[in-house]
Chimera marker file (.cmm) of the C-alpha trace (Angstrom):
<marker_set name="trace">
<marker id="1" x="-9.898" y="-22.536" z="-13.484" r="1" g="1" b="0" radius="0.5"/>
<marker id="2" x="-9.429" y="-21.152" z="-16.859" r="1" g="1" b="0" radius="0.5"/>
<marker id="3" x="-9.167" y="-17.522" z="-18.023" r="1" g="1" b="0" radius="0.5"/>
<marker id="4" x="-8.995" y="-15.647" z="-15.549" r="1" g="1" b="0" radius="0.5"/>
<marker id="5" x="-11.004" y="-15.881" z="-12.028" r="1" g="1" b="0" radius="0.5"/>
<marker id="6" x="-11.426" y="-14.738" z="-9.022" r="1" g="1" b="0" radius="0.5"/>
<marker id="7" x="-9.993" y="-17.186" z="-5.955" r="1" g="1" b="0" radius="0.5"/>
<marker id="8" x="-10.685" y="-15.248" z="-3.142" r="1" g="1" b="0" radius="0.5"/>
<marker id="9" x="-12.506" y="-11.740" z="-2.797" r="1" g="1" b="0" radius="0.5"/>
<marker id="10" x="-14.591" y="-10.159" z="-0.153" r="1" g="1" b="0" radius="0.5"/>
<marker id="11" x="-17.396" y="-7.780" z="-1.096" r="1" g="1" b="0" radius="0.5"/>
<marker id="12" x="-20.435" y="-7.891" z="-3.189" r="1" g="1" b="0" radius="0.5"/>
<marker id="13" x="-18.815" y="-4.650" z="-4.877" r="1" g="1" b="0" radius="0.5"/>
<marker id="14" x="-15.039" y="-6.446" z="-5.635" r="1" g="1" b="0" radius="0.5"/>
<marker id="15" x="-13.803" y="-4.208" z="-3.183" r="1" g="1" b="0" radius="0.5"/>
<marker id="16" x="-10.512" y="-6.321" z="-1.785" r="1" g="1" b="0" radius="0.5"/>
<marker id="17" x="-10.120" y="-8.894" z="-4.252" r="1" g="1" b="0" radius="0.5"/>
<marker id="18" x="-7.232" y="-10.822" z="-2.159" r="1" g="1" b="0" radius="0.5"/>
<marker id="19" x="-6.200" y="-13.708" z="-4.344" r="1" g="1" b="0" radius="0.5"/>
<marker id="20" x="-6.995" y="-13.643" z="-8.241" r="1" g="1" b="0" radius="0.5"/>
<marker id="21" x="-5.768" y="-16.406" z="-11.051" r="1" g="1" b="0" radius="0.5"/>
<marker id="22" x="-4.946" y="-16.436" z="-14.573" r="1" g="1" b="0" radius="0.5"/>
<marker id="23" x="-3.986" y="-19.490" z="-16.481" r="1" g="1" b="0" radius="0.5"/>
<marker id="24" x="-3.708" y="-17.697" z="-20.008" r="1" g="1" b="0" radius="0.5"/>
<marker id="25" x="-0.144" y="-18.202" z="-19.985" r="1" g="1" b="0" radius="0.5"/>
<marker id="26" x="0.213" y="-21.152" z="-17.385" r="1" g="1" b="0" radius="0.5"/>
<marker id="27" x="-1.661" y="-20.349" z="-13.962" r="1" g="1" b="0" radius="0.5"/>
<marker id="28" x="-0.610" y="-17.784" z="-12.018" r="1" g="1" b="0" radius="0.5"/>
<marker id="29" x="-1.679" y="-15.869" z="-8.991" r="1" g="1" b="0" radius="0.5"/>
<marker id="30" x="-1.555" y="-12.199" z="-8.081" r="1" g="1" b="0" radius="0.5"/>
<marker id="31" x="-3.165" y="-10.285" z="-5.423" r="1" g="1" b="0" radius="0.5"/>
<marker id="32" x="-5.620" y="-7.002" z="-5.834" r="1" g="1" b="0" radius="0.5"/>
<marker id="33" x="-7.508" y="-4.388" z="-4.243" r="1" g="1" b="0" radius="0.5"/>
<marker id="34" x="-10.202" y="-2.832" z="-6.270" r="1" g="1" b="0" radius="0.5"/>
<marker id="35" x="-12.189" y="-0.146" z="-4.644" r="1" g="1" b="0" radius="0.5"/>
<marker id="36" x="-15.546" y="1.197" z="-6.176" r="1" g="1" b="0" radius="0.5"/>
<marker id="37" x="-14.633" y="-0.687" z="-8.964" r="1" g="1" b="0" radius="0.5"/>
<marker id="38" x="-11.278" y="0.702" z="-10.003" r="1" g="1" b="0" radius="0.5"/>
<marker id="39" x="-8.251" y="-1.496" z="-9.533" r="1" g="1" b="0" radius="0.5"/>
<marker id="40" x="-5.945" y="0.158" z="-6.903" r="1" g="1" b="0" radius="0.5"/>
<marker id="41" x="-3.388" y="-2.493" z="-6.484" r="1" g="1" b="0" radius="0.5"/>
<marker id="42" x="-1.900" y="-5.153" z="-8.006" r="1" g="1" b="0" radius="0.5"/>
<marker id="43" x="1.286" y="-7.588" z="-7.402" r="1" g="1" b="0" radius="0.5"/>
<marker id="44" x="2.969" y="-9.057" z="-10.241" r="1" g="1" b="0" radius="0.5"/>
<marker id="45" x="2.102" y="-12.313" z="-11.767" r="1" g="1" b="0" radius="0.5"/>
<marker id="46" x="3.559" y="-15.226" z="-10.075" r="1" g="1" b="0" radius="0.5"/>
<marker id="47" x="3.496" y="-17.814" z="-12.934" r="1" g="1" b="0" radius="0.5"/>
<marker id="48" x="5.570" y="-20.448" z="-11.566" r="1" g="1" b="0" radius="0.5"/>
<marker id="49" x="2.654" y="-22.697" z="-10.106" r="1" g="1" b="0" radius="0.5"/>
<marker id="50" x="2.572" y="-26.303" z="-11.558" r="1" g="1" b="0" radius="0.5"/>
<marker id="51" x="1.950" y="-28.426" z="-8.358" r="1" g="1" b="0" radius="0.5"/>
<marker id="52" x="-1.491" y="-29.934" z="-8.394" r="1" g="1" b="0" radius="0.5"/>
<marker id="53" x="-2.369" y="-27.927" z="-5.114" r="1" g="1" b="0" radius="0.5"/>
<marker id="54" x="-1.554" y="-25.210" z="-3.344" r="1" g="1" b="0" radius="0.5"/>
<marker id="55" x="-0.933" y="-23.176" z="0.284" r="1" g="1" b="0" radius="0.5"/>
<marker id="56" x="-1.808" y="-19.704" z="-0.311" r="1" g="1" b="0" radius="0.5"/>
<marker id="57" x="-1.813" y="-16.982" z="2.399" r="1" g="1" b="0" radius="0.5"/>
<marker id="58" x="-2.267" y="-13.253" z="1.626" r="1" g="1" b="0" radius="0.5"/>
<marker id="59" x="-1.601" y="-10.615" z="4.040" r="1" g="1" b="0" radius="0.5"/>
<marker id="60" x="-3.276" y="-7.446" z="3.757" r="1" g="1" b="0" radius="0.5"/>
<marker id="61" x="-1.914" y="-4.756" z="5.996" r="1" g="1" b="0" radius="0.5"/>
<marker id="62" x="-2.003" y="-0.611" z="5.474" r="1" g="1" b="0" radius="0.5"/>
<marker id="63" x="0.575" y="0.375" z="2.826" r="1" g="1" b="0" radius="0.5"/>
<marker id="64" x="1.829" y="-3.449" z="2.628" r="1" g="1" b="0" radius="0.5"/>
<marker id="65" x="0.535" y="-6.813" z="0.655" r="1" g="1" b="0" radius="0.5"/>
<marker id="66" x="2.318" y="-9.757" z="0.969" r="1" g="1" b="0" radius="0.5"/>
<marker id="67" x="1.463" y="-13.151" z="-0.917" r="1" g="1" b="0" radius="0.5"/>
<marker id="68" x="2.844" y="-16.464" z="0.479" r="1" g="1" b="0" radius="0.5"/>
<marker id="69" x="2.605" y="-20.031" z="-1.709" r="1" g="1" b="0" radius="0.5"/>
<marker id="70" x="3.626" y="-23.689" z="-0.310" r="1" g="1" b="0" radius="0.5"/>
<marker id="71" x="6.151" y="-22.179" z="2.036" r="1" g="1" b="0" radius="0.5"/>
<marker id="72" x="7.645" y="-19.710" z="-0.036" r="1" g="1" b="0" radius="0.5"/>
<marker id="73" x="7.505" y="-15.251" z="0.198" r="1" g="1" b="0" radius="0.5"/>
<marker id="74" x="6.356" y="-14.407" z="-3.436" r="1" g="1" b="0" radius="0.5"/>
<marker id="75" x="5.335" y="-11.158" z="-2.953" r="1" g="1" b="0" radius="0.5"/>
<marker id="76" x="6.279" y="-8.645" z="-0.038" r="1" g="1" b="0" radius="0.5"/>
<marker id="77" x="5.362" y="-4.985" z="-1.918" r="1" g="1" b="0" radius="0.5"/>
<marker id="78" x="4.294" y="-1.524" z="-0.540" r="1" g="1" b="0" radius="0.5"/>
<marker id="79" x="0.614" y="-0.187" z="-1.814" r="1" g="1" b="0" radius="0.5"/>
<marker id="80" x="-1.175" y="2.676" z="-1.947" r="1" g="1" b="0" radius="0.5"/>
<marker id="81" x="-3.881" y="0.986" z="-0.087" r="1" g="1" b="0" radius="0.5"/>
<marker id="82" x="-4.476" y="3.474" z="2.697" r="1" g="1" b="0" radius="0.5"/>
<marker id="83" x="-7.937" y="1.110" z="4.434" r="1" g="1" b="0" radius="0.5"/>
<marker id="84" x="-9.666" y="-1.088" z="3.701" r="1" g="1" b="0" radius="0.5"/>
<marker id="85" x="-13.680" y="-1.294" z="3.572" r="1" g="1" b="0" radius="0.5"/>
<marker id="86" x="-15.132" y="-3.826" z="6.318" r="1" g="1" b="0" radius="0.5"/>
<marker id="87" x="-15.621" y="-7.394" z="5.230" r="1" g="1" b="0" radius="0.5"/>
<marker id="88" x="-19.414" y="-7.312" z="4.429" r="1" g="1" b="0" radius="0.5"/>
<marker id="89" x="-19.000" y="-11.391" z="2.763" r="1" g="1" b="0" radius="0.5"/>
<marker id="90" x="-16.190" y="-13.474" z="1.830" r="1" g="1" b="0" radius="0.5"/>
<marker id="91" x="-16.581" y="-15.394" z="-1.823" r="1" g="1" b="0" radius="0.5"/>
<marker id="92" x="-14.364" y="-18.326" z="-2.368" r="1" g="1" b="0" radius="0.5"/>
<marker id="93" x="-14.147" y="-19.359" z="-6.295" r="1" g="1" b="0" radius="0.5"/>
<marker id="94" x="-17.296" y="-16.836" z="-6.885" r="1" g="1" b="0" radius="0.5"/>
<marker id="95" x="-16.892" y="-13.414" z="-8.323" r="1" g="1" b="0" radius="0.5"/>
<marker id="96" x="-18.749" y="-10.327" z="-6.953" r="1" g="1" b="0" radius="0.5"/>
<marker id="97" x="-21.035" y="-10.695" z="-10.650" r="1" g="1" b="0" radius="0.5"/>
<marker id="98" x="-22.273" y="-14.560" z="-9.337" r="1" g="1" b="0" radius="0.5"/>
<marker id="99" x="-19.790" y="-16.395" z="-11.677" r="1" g="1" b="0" radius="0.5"/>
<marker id="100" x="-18.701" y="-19.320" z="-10.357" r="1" g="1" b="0" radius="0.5"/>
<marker id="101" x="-14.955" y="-20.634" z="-10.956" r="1" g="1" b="0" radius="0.5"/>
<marker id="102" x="-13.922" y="-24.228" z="-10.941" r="1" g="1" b="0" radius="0.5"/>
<marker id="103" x="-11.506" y="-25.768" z="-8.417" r="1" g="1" b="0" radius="0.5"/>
<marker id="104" x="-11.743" y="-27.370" z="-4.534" r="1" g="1" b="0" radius="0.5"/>
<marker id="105" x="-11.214" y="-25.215" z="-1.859" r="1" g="1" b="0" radius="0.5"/>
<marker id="106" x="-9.975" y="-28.028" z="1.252" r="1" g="1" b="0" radius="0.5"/>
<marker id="107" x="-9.424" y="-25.305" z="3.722" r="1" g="1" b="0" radius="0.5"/>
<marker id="108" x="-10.367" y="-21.705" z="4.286" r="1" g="1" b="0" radius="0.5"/>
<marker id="109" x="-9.539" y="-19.714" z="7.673" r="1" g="1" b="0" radius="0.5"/>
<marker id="110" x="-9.717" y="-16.011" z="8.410" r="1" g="1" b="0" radius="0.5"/>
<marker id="111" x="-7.564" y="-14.082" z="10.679" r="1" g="1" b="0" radius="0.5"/>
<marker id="112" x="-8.631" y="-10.607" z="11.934" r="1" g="1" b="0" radius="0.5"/>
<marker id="113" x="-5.253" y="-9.553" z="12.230" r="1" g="1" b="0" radius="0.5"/>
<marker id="114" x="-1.938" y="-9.756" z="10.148" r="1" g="1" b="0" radius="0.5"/>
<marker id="115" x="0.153" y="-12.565" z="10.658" r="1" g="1" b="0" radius="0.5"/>
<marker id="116" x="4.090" y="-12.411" z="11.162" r="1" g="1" b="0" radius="0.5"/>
<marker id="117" x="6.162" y="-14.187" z="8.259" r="1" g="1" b="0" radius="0.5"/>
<marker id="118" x="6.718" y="-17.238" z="10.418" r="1" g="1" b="0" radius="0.5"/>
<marker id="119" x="3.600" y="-18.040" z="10.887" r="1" g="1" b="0" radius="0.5"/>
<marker id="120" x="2.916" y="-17.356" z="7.284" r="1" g="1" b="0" radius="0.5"/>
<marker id="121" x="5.763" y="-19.567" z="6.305" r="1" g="1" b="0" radius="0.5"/>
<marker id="122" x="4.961" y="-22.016" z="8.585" r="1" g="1" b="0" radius="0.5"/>
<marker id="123" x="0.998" y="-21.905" z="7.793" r="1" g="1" b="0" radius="0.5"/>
<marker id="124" x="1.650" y="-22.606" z="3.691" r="1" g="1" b="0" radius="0.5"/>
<marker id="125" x="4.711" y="-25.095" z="3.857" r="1" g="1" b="0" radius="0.5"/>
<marker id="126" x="3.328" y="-28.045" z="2.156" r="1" g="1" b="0" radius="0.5"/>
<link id1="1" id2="2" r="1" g="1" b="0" radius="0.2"/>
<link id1="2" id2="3" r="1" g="1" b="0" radius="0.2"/>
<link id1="3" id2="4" r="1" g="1" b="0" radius="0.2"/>
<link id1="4" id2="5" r="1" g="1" b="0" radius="0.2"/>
<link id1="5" id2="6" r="1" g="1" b="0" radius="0.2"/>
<link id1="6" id2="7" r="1" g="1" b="0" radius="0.2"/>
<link id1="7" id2="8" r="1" g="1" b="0" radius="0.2"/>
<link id1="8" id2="9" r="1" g="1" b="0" radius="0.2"/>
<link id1="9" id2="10" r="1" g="1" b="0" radius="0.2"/>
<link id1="10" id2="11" r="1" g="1" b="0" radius="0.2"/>
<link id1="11" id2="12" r="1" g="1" b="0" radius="0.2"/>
<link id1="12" id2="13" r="1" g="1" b="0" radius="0.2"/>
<link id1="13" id2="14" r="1" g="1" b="0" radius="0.2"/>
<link id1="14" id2="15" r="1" g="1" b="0" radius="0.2"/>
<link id1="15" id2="16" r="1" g="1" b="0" radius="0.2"/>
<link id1="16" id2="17" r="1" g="1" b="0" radius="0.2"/>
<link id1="17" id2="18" r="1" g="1" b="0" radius="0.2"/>
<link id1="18" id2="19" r="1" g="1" b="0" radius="0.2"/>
<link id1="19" id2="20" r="1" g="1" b="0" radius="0.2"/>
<link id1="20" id2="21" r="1" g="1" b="0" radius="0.2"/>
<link id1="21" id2="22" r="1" g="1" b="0" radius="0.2"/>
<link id1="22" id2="23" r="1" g="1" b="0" radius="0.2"/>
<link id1="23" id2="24" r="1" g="1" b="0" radius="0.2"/>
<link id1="24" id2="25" r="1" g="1" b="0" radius="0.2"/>
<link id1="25" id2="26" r="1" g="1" b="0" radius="0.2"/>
<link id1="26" id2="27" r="1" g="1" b="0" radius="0.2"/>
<link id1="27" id2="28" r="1" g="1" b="0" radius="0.2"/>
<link id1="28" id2="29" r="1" g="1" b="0" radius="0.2"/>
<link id1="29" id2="30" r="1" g="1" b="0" radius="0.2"/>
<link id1="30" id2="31" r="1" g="1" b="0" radius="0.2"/>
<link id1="31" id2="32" r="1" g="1" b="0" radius="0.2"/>
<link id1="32" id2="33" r="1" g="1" b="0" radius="0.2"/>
<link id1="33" id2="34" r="1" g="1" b="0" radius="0.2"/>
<link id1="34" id2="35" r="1" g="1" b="0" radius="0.2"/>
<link id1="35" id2="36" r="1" g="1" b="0" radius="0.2"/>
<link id1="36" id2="37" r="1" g="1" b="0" radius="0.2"/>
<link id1="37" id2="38" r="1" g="1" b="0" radius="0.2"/>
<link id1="38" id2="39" r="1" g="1" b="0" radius="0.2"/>
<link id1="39" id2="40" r="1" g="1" b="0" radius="0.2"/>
<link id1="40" id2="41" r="1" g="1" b="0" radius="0.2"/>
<link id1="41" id2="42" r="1" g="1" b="0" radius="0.2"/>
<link id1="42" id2="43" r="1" g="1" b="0" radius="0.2"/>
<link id1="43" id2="44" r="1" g="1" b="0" radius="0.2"/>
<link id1="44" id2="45" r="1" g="1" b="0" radius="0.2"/>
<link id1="45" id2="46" r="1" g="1" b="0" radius="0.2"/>
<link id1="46" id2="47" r="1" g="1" b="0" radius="0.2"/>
<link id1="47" id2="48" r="1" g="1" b="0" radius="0.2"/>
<link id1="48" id2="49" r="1" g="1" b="0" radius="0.2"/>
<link id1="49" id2="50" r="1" g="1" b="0" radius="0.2"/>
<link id1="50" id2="51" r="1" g="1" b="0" radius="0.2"/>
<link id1="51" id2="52" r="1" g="1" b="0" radius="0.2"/>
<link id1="52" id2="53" r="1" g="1" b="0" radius="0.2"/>
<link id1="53" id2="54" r="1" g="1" b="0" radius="0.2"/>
<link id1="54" id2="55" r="1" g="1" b="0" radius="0.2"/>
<link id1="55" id2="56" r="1" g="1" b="0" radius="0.2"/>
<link id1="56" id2="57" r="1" g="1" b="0" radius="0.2"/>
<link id1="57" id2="58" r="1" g="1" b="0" radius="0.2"/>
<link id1="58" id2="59" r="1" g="1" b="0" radius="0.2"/>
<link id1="59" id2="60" r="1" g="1" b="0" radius="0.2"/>
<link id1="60" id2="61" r="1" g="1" b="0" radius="0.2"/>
<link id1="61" id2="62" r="1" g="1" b="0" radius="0.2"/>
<link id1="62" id2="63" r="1" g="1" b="0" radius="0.2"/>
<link id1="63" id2="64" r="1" g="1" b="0" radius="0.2"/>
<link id1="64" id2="65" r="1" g="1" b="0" radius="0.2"/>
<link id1="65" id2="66" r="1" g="1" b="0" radius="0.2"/>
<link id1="66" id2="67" r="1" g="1" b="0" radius="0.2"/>
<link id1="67" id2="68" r="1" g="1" b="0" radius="0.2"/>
<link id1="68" id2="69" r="1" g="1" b="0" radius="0.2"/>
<link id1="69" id2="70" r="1" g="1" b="0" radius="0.2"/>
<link id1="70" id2="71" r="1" g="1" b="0" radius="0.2"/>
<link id1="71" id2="72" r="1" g="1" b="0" radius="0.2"/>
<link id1="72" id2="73" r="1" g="1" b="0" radius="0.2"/>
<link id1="73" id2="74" r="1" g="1" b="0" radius="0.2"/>
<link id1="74" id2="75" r="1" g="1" b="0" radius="0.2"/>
<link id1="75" id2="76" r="1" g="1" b="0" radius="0.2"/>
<link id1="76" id2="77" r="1" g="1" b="0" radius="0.2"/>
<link id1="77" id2="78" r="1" g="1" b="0" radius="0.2"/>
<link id1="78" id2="79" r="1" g="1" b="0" radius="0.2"/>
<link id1="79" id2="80" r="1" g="1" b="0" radius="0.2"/>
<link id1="80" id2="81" r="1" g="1" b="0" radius="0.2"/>
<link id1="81" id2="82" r="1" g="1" b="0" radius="0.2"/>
<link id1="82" id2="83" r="1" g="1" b="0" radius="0.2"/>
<link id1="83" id2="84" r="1" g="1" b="0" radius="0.2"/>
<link id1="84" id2="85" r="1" g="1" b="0" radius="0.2"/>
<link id1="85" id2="86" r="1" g="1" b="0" radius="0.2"/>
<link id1="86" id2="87" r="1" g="1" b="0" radius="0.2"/>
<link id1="87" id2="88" r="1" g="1" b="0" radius="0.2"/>
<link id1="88" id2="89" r="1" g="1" b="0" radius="0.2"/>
<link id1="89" id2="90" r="1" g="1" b="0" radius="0.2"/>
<link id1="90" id2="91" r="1" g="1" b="0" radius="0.2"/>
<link id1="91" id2="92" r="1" g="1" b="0" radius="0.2"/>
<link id1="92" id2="93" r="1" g="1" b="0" radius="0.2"/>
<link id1="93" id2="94" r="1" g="1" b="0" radius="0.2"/>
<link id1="94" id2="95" r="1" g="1" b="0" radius="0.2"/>
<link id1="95" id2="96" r="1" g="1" b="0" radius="0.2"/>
<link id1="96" id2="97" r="1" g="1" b="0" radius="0.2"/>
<link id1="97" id2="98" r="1" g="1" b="0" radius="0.2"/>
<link id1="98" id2="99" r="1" g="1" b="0" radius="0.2"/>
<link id1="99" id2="100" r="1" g="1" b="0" radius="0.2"/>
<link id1="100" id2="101" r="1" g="1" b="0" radius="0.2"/>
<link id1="101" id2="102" r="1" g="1" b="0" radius="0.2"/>
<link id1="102" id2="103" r="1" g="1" b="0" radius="0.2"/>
<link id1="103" id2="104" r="1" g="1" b="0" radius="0.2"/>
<link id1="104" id2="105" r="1" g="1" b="0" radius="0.2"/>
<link id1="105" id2="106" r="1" g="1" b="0" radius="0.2"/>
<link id1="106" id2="107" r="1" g="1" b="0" radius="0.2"/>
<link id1="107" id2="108" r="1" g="1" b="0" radius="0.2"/>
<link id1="108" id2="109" r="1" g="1" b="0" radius="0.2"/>
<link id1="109" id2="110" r="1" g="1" b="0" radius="0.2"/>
<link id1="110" id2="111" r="1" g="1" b="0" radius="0.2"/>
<link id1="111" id2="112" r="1" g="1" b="0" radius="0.2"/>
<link id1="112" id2="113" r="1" g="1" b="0" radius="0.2"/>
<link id1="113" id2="114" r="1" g="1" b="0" radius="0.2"/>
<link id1="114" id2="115" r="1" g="1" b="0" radius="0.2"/>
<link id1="115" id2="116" r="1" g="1" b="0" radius="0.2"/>
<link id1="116" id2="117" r="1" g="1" b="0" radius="0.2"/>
<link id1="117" id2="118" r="1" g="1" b="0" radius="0.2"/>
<link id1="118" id2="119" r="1" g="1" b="0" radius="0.2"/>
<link id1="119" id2="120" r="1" g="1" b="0" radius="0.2"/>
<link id1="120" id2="121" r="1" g="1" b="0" radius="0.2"/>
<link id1="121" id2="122" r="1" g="1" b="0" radius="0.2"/>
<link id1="122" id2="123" r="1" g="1" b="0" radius="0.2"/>
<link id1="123" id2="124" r="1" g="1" b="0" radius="0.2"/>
<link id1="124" id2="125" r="1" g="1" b="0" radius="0.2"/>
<link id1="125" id2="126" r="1" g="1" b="0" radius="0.2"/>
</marker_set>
């Protein structure tokens, strides 16, 4: 990927942009929520990714987002995320706009409910 991309997102609209990259300054992943177009969450930067692949899990939950990578809590922060609009589609390296990113995506799941921090740990330990 280079600039800066979506990963994960759900929505034609970029409502609940889960995982999103940057590689401006090294690559680095954050998580969002944009809602009608306005950005109404976002975690800080984790820049420390130089492995050639990745575990990430993202946990969306009301007032709480929490980012896991290869075994590791990144990101565990409150937000002002109140709801969240029903999944509608799920794009995987594709923004909302039809851009495609580059990268492999081995594995995707889905899980209709938040899951604890052990089976987040133990989901992404490489």
């Amino acid at each position: 990927m280079t600039g800066v991309g979506a990963i994960l997102g759900t929505n034609s609209d970029n409502t609940n942009l889960i995982l999103h990259g940057d590689d401006s300054a090294g690559f680095g992943i954050d998580t969002r929520t944009v809602s009608g177009g306005v950005l109404t969450y976002s975690s800080p930067l984790i820049t420390r990714l130089d492995a050639p692949s990745f575990k990430i899990l993202s946990v969306l939950e009301q007032g709480r987002q929490k980012l896991f990578i290869n075994g590791d809590k990144v990101v565990d922060a409150p937000n002002t995320v109140t709801s969240y609009q029903p999944i509608s589609e799920i794009l995987i390296l594709r923004r909302a706009n039809g851009v495609v990113e580059t990268g492999i995506c081995k594995d995707f799941r889905y899980y209709p409910r938040a899951l604890s921090e052990s089976e987040c740990l133990a989901l992404t330990k490489l």
